[in-house]
N, C-alpha and C positions, 0 to 999 in steps of 0.2 A: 860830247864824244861822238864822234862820226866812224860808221864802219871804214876799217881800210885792208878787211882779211874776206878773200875771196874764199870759193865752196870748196874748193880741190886742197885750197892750204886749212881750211877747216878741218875738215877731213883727217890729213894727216897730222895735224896739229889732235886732236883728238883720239887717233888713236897713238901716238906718241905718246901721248900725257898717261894713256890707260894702261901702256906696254911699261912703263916707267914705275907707275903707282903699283902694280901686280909685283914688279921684278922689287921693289922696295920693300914690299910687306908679305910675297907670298910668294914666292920663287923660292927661300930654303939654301938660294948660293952664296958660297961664301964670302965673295965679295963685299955682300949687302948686307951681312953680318955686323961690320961695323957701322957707327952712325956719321962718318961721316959719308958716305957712297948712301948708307938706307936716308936719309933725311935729305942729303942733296936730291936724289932722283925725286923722293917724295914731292919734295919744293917745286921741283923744275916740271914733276908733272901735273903738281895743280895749276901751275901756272900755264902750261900749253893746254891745260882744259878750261882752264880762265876764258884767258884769250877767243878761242874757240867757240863759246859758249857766248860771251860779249859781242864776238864779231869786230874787235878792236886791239890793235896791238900798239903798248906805248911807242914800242923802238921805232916800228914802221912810222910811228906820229912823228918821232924827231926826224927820222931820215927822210920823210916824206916821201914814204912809199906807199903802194897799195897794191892789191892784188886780186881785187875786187872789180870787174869792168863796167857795174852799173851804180858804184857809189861815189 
């Protein structure tokens, strides 16, 4: 596993995942009342904290991106 997630997409990948997880289980709206909106956002925001946290994103592996200028 090689980094290919730069400090800037860090960043907002992290606080995405935190804005998602909060709005999932403590926001109170009704949108996220049902499960499928409360467990999708859940998902998608452990997953941008995943990422984030690895400094690795699968998609970026397949596409062969990076966003990272020193890895």
């Amino acid at each position: 596993m090689t980094n290919n997630i730069g400090t800037i997409d860090r960043i907002l990948r992290a606080v995405l995942g935190a804005v998602l997880l909060y709005l999932a289980f403590f926001s109170g709206l009704a949108l996220f009342a049902g499960p499928l909106f409360k467990f999708g956002a859940a998902l998608i925001g452990f997953v941008m904290l995943a990422t984030s946290t690895l400094k690795m994103c699968p998609i970026y592996s397949l596409l062969g991106l990076k966003t990272c200028k020193d890895c």
